[in-house]
C-alpha positions in Angstrom: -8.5 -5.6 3.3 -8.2 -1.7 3.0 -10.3 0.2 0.3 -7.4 2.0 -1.1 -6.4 1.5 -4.2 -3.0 -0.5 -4.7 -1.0 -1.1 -7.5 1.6 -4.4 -7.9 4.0 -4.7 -10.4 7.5 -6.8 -10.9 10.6 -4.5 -10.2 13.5 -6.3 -11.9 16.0 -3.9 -10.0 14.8 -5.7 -6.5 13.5 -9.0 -8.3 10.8 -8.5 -6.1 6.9 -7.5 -6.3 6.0 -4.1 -5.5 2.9 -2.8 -4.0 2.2 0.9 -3.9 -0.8 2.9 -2.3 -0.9 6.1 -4.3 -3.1 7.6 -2.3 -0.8 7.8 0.8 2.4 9.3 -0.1 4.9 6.3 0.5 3.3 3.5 1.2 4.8 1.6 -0.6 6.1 -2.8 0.3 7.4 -5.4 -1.6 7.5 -9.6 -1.3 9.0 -12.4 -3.3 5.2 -13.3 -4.5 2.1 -11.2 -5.6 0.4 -12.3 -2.8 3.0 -11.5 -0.2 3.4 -8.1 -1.7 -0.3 -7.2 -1.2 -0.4 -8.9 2.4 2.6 -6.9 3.2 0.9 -3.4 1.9 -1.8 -4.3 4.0 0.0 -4.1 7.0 1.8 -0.7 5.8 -1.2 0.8 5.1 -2.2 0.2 8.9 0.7 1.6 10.0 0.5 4.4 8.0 -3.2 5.5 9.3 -2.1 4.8 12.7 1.1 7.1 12.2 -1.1 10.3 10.8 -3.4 9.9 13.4 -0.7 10.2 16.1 0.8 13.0 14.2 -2.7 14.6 13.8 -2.3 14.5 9.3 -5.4 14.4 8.0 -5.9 10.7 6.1 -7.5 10.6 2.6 -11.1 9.2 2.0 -10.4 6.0 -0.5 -11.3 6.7 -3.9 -12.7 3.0 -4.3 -11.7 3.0 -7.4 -9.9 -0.6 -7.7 -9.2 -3.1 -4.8 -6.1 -3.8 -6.5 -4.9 -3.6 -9.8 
């Protein structure tokens, strides 16, 4: 599990979970469960540090502030 700080909620629009990294501008995934919504974000939030570090973007330090919220 990745140290930034992610934040779920229920988005009646997509009747699905969202999961949101505000600390990488975004990142952002979404599943029909809690759960699902934070194991996808996991994986998006790989990609993401893999795609700035092939672009050469500097990636932000966690905050560590919450694991999840």
């Amino acid at each position: 599990m990745s140290k930034y700080e992610v934040i779920i909620y229920w988005s009646k629009d997509d009747q699905a979970f969202i999961a949101e990294v505000p600390e990488l501008p975004g990142c952002t995934a979404d599943g029909a469960t809690y759960q699902e919504a934070l194991a996808h974000v996991e994986t998006v939030i790989q990609e993401w540090i893999e795609t700035a570090k092939d672009l050469g973007r500097p990636i932000p330090e966690p905050k560590g502030r919450l694991a999840f919220a």
